[in-house]
N, CA, C and O atoms as a DFTB+ gen file, in Angstrom:
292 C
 N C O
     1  1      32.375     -11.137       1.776
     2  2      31.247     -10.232       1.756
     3  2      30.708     -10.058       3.175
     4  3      30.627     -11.061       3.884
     5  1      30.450      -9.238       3.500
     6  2      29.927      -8.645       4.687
     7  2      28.170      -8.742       5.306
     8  3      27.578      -8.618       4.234
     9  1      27.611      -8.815       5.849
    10  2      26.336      -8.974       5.944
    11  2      25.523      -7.857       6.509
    12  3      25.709      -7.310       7.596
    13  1      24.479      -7.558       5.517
    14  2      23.822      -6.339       5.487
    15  2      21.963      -6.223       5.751
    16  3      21.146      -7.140       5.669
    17  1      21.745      -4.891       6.053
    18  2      20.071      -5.216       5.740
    19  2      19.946      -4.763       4.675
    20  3      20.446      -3.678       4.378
    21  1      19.247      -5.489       3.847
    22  2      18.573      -5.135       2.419
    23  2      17.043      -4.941       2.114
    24  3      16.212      -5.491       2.838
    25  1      16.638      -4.107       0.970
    26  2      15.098      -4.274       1.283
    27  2      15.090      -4.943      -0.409
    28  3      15.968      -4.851      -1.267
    29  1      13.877      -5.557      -0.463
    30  2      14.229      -6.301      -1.955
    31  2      12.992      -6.110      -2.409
    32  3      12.113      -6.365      -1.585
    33  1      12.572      -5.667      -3.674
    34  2      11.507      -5.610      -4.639
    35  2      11.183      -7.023      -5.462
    36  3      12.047      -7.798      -5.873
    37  1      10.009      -7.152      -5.583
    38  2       9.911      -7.669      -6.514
    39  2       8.096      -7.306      -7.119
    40  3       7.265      -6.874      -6.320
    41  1       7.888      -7.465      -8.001
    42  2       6.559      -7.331      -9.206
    43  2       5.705      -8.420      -8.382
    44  3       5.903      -9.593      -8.064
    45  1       4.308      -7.176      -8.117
    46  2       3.505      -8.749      -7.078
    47  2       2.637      -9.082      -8.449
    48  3       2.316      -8.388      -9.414
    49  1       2.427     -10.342      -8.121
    50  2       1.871     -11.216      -8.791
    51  2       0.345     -11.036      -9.260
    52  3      -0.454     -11.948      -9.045
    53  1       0.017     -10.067      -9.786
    54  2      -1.668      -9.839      -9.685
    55  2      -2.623     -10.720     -10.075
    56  3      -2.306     -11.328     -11.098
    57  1      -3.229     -10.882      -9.815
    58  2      -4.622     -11.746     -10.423
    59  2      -5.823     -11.641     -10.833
    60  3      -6.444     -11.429      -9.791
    61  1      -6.692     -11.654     -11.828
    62  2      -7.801     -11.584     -12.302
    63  2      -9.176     -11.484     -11.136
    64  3      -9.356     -12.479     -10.433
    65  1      -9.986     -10.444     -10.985
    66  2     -10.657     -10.451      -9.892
    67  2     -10.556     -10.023      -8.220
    68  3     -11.382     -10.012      -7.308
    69  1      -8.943      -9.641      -8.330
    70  2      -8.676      -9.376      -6.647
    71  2      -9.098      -7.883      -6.861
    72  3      -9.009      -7.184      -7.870
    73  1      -9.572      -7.608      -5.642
    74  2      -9.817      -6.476      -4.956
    75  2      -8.622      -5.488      -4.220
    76  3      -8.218      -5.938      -3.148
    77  1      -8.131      -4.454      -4.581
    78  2      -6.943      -3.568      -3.863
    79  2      -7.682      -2.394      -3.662
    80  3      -8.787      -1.894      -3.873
    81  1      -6.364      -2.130      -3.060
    82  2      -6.187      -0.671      -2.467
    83  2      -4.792      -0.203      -2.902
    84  3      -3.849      -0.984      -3.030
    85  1      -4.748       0.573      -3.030
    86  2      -3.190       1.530      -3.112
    87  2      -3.299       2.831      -2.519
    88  3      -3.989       3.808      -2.808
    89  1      -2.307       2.574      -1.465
    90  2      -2.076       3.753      -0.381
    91  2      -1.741       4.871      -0.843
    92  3      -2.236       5.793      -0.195
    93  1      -1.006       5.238      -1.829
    94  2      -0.559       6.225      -1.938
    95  2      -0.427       6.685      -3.386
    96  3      -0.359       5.782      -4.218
    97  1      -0.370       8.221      -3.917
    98  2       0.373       7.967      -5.544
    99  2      -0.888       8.317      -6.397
   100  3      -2.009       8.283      -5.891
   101  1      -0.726       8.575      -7.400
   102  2      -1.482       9.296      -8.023
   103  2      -2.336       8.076      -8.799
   104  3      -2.749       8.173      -9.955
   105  1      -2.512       6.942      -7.955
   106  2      -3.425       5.344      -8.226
   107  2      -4.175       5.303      -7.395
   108  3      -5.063       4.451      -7.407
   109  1      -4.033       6.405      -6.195
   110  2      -4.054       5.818      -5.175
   111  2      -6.136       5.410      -4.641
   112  3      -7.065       6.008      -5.185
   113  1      -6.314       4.448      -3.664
   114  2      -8.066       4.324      -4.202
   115  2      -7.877       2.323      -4.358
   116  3      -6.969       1.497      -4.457
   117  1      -9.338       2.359      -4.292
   118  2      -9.541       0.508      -4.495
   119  2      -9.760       0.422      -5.697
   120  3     -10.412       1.276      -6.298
   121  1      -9.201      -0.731      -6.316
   122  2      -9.550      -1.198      -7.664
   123  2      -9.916      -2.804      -8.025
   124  3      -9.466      -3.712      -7.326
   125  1     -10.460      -2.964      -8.757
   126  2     -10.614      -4.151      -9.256
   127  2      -9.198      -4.966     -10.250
   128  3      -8.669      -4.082     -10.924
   129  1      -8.693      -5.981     -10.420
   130  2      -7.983      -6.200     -11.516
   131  2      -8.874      -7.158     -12.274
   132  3      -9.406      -8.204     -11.900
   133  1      -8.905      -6.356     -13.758
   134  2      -9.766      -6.942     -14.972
   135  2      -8.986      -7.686     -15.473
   136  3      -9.470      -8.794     -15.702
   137  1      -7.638      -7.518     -15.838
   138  2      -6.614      -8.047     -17.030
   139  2      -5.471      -7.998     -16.175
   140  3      -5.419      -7.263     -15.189
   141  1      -4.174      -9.084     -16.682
   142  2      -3.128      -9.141     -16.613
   143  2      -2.288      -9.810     -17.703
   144  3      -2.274     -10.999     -18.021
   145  1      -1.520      -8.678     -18.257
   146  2      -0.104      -9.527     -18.954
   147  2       1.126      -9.376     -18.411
   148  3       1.272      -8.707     -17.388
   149  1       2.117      -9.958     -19.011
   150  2       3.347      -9.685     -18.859
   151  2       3.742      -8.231     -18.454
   152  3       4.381      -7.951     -17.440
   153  1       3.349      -7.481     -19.237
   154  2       3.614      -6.089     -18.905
   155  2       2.470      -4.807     -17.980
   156  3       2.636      -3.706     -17.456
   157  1       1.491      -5.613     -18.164
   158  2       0.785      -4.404     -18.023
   159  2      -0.568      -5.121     -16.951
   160  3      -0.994      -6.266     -17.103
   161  1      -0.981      -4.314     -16.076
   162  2      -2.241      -4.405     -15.635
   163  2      -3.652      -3.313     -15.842
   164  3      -3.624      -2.098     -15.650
   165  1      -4.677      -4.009     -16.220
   166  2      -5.627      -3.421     -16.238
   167  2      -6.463      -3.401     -15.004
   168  3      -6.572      -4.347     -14.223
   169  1      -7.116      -2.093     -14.882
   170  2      -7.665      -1.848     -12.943
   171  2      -8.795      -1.239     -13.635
   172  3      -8.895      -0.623     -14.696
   173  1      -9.994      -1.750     -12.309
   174  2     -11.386      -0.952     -13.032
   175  2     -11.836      -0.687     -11.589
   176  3     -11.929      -1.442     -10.621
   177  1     -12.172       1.063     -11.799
   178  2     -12.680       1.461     -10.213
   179  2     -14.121       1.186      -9.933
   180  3     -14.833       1.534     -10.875
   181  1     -14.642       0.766      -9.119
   182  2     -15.261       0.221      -8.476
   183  2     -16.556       1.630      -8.084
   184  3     -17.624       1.389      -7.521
   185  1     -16.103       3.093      -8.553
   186  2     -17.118       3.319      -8.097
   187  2     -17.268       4.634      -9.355
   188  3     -18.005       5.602      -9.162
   189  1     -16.622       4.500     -10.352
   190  2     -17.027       5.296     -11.756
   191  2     -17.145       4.411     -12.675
   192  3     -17.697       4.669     -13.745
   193  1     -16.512       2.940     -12.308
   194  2     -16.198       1.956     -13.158
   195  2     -15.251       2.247     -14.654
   196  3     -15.101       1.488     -15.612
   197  1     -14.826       3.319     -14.480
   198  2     -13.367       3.245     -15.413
   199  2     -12.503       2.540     -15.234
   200  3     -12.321       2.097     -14.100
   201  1     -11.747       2.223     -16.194
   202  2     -10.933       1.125     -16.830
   203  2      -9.505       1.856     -17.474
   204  3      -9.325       2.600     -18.439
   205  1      -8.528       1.220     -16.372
   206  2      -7.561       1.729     -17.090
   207  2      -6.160       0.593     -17.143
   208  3      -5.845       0.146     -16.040
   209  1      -5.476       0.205     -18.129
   210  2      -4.694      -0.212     -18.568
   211  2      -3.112       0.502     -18.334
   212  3      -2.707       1.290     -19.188
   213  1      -2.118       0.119     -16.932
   214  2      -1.148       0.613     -16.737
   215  2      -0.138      -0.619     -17.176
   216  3      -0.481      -1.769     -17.449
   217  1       1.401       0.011     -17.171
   218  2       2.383      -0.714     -17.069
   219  2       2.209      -1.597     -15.418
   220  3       1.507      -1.218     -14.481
   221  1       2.783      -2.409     -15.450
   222  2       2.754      -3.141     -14.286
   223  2       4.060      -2.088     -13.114
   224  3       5.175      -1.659     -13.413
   225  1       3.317      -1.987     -11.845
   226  2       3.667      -0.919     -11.250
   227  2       3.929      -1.129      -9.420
   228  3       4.755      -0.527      -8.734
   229  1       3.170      -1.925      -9.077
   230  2       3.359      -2.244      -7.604
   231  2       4.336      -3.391      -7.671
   232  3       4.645      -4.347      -8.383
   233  1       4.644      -2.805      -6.591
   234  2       5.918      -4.254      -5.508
   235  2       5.972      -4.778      -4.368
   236  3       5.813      -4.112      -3.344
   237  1       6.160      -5.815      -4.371
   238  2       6.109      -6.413      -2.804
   239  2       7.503      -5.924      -2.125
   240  3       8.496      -5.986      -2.849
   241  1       7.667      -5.436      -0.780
   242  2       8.967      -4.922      -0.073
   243  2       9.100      -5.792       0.654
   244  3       8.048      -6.172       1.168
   245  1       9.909      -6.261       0.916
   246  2      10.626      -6.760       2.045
   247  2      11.869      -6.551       2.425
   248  3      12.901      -6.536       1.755
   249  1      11.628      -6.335       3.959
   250  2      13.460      -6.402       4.390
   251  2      13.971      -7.521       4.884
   252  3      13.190      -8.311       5.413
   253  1      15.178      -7.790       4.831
   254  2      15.640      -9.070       5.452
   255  2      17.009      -8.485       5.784
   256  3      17.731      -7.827       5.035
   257  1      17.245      -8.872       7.133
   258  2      18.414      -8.850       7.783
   259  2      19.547      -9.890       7.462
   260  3      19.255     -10.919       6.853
   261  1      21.077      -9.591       7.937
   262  2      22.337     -10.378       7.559
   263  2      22.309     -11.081       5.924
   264  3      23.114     -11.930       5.540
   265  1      21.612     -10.721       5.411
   266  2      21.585     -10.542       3.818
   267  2      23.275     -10.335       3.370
   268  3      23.957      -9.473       3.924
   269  1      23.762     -11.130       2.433
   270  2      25.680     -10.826       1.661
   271  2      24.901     -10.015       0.890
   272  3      23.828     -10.425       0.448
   273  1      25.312      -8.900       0.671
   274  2      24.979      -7.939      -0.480
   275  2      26.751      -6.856      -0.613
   276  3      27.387      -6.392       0.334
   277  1      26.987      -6.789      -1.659
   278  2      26.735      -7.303      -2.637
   279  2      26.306      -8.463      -3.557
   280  3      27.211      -8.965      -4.224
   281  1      25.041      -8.976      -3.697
   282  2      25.200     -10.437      -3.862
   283  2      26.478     -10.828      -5.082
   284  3      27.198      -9.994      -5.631
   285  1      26.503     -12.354      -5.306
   286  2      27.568     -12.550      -6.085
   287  2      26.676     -12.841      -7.421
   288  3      25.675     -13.511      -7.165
   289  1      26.786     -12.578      -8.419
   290  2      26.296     -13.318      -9.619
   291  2      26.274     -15.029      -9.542
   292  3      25.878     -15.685     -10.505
């Protein structure tokens, strides 16, 4: 295998009470997180105070260099 740059996703970890922002996207704006499950996060805006209940939707990016990709199973 050859060594590559890769960028890698993964589901950030939200937590009860943090404060965001989302740059971009039709979310985009600060929110509160009220709720978290497995699937889904609930966000409450901070300045209509609506409440809304999405699928879980942000990701952490990272790139990392000389990465084997294809990885192997």
């Amino acid at each position: 295998m050859t060594k590559q740059e890769v960028v890698v996703f993964r589901p950030y970890p939200f937590v009860i009470g943090q404060k965001i922002h989302i740059e971009e996207g039709p979310r985009r704006g600060d929110w509160e997180v009220i709720g978290v499950s497995d699937r889904t996060v609930t966000l409450k805006c901070p300045v209509s105070f609506r409440e809304f209940e999405w699928k879980q939707f942000c990701y952490f990016v990272e790139e990392q260099s000389g990465r084997e990709w294809p990885q192997k199973d």
